[in-house]
N, C-alpha and C positions, 0 to 999 in steps of 0.2 A: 504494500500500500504506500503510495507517495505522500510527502509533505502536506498535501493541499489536501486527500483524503482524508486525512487522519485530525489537522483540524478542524474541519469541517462535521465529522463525525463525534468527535467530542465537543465542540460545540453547541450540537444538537443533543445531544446526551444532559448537557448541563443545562441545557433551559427548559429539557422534558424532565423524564421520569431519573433520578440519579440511582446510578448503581451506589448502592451503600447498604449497611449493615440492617436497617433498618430505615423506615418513610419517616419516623417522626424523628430519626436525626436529621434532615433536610436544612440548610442552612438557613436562616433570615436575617444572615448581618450583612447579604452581599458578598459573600464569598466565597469560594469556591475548592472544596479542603478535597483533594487527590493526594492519594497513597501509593507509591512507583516500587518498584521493583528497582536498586540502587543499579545506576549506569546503564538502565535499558532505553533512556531515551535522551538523546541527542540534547545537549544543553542550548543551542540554537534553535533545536524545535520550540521548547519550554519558552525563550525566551520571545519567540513571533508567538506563541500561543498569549503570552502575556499585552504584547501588541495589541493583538484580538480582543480582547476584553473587553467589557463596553466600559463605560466610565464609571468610576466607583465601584468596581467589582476586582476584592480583593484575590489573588493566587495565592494559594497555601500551599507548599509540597514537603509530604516528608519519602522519604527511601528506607529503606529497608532490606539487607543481604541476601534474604532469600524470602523466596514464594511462602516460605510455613511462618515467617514471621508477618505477611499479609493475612494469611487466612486467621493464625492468632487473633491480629485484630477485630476479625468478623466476630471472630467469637465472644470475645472479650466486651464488644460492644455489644452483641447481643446481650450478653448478661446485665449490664450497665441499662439496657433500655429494663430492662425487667426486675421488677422491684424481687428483693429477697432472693433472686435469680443468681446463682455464682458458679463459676467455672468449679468441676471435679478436682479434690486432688494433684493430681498427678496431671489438669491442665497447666493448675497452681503454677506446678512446681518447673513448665517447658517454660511457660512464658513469663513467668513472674519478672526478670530483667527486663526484656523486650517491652514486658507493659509500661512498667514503671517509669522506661525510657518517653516512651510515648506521650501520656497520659503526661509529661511535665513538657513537650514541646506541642501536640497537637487535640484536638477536643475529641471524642469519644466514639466519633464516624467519621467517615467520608464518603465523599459524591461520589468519588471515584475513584475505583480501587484497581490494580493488575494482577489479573491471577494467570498461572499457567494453566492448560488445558486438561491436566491431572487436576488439579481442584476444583473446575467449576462445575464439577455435577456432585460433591460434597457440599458445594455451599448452595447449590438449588437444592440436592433434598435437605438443607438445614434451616432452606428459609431464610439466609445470610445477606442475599442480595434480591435484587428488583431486576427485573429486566428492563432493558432499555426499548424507546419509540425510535424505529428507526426504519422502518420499512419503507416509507414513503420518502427517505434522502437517495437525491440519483447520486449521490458517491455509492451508497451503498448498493446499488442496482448494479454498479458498474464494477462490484467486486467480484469477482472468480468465484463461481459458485462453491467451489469444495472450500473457501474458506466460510463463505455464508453457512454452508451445512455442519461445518465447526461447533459456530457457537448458535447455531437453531435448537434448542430442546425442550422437550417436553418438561410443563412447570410443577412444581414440588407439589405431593401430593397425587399427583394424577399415574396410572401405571407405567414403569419406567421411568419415573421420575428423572429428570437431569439427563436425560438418554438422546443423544442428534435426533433430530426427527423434522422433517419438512413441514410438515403441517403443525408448526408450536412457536414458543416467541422469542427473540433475541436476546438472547443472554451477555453477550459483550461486542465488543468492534476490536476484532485480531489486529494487533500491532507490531510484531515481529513473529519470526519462524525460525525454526531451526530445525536441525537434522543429529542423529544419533552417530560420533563418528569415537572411532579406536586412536589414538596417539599411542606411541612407544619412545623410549630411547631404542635408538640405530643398533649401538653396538652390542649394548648385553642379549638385544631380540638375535642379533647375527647369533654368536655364540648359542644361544637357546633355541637355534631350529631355525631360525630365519625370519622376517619380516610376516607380521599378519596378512591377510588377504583377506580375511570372512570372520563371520562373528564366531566360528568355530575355535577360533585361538584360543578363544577364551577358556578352555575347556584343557589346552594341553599338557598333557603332564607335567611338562619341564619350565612350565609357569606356576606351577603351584605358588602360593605364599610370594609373587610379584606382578600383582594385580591389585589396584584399587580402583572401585566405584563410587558413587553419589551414594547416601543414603535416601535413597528414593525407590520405593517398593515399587510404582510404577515404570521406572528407568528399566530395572531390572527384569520388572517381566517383560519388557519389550524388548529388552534382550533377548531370553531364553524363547520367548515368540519367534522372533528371528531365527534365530540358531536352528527352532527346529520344523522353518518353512512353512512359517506360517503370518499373519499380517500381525502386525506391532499394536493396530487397535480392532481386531478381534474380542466380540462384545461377547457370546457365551463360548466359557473354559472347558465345559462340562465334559465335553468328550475326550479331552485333551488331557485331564487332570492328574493321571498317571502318567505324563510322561514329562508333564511338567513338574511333578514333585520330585521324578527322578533328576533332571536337568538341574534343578534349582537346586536341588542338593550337591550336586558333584559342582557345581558354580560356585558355591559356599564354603568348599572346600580349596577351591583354589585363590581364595581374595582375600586379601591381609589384612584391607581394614577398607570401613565405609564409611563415608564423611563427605559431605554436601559442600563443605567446605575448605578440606584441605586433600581431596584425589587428586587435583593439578600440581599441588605445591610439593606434592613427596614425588611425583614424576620430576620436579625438576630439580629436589635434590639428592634424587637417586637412591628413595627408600622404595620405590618398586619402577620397575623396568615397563607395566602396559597399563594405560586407564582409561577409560571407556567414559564418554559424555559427553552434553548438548554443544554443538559448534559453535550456540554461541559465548560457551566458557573458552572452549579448545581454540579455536581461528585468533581471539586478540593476544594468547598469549603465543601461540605462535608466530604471530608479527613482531 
């Protein structure tokens, strides 16, 4: 999607219906509170979308390192709209920093939040978000249908909840993409059998214990999807499921460690030799 789609698209977003945690967080000060996913959007975009604004209509931006510390949010706020209402435990205990952080720089929703596409059919069946009015924008007529079919799904409650579906309502405006890609170091892969070629590497003997992943249960089943030729968003498992416990076990066995946040960083100091994840982590640090 180009420059000129995407504010045009959040534009319409923020003067209909806002995607946020809840309708009665809705702003009335004039402003307009978005929640990013850190360094996914062009600081030049951010700053013509400021342009755009009409007059006296404040931009508030906070970021955020990863997608689970967005959804946090959803939740956290939900709780916050709901008297006596309070996260579990053991939500407590994930996001307790993360809120605290929040909750002293930004107020308790936002209009507009970025989720990846592994969450937003937990935050449709949780009721988290609003769908957006946007059928009637020709940006969005003129977007590529397979990303429209994206975020088309059936609304919470209804069978399949959160599930793609043509006939249901827009749930977000796709702003970036990515692709599932393997990195190595060169020289210990030579040594160990030679350069990847297919998601099958993952699986080789002589990689045992030097391999890291994202901690992302979705990443990975999209793996082992792959691996055993099949599609990466494949809706029912059911017939598959023995061969997916076998796979994901012997995968389990080969990976050292899983962490959302530091698989790129041990590849580049050389605590494992092959890490598997989204291009758009893998391509800038390859530049």
């Amino acid at each position: 999607m180009n420059r000129r789609h995407f504010l045009t698209l959040v534009s319409i977003a923020l003067a209909s219906q806002p995607l946020s945690a809840c309708g009665a967080g809705a702003n009335r000060d004039r402003s307009a509170q978005i929640a990013l996913l850190e360094d996914a959007i062009p600081d030049q975009l951010i700053r013509t979308f400021r342009r755009r604004l009409s007059d006296g209509v404040q931009l508030r931006l906070t970021a955020a390192s990863q997608f689970a510390d967005l959804y946090d949010l959803l939740l956290s706020s939900q709780a916050a709209m709901e008297p006596g209402a309070e996260p579990d435990q053991a939500e407590q205990s994930e996001t307790r920093q993360f809120w605290q952080f929040w909750r002293r720089s930004t107020p308790t929703s936002a209009d507009l939040i970025s989720l990846s596409d592994n969450w937003l059919s937990a935050a449709i069946q949780q009721d988290l978000i609003q769908p957006l009015a946007l059928a009637e924008l020709h940006a969005w007529s003129t977007l590529d249908s397979r990303w429209q079919a994206l975020v088309t799904r059936t609304t919470a409650g209804a069978p399949s909840d959160g599930l793609p579906s043509t006939d249901a309502k827009l749930w977000g405006a796709p702003y970036r993409w990515g692709y599932l890609m393997l990195t190595y170091r060169d020289r210990p892969l030579r040594q160990l059998g030679g350069a990847p070629t297919d998601w099958d590497a993952l699986w080789r003997p002589e990689l045992q214990n030097q391999i890291a992943l994202p901690d992302n249960p979705h990443l990975v089943l999209a793996i082992v999807l792959r691996k055993l030729g099949l599609s990466a968003n494949l809706v029912d498992l059911t017939p598959h499921l023995a061969d997916l416990e076998a796979a994901l076990t012997q995968l389990n066995q080969q990976v050292k460690f899983y962490s959302s946040t530091h698989h790129l960083q041990a590849l580049v100091t050389e605590g494992v030799s092959l890490a598997a994840g989204w291009s758009t982590d893998i391509l800038p640090l390859l530049r």
